[in-house]
ROMI-19512 format. One line per 8 residues: number of its first residue (from 1); their letters; for each residue x negated, y, z of C-alpha. Coordinates in Angstrom, 2 decimals. Layout:
N
NUM	A	X Y Z; ... .
This chain:
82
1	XXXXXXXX	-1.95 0.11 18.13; 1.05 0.60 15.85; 2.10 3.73 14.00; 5.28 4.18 11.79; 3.55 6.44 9.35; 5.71 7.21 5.96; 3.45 9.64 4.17; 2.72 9.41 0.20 .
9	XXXXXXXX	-0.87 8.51 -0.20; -3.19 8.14 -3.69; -4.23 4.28 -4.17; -6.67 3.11 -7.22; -4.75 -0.12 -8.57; -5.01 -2.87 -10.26; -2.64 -3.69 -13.31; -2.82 -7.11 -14.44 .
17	XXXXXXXX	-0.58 -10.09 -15.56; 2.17 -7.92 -14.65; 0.94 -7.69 -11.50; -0.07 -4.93 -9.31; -3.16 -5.22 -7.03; -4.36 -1.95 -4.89; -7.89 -2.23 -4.54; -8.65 1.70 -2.83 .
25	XXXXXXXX	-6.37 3.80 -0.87; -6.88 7.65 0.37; -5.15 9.03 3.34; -5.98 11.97 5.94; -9.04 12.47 3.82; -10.13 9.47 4.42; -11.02 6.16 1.74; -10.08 3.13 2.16 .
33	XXXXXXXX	-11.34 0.13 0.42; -8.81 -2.73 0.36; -10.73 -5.64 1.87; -8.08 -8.20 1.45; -3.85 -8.79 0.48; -2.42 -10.45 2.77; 1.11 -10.20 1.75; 2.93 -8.67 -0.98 .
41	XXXXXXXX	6.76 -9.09 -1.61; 9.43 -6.86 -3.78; 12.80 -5.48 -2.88; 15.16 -3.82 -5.66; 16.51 -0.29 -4.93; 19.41 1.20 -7.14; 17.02 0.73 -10.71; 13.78 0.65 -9.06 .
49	XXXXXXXX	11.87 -2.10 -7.47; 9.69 -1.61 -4.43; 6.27 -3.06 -4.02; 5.25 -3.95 -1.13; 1.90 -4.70 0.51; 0.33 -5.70 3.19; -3.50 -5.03 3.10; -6.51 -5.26 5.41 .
57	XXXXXXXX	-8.68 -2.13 5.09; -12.33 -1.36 6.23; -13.31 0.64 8.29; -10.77 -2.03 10.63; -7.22 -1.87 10.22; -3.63 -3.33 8.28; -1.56 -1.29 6.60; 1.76 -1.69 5.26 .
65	XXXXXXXX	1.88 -0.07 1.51; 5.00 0.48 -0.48; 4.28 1.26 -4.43; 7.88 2.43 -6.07; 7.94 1.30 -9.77; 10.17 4.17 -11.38; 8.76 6.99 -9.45; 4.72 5.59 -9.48 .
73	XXXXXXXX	4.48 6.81 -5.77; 2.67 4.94 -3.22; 3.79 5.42 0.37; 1.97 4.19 3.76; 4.38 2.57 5.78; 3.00 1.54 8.69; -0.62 1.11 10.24; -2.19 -1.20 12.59 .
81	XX	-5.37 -0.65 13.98; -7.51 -1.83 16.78 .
């Protein structure tokens, strides 16, 4: 099932090598450990850049992250779950 979600979320990060790896994300009261990245690409807006992820979550599920660089807000996306 696929859900167009949009909703800023908390994720515990990674910053290394000028890279940024989210590792644990909360949402609906929920945690989410970040099982796996499988995808991860970066689109300028205006001054900022947009970080984008897409990450494989237990318990079972893909979600689409988007980290914003000049605000430090991470927003879910999208979600995909069985």
């Amino acid at each position: 099932m696929y859900e167009k979600v949009q909703e800023n979320i908390k994720v515990l990060a990674s910053f290394s090598g000028g890279s940024v790896i989210p590792q644990v994300l909360k949402w609906a009261g929920k945690t989410y450990r970040i099982k796996k990245v499988n995808l991860a690409y970066q689109e300028r807006e205006g001054k900022s850049i947009n970080y984008f992820y897409s990450v494989e979550c237990s318990p079972s599920g893909i979600f689409k992250l988007k980290y914003n660089d000049i605000k430090l807000i991470w927003t879910l996306e999208e979600l995909w779950v069985e």
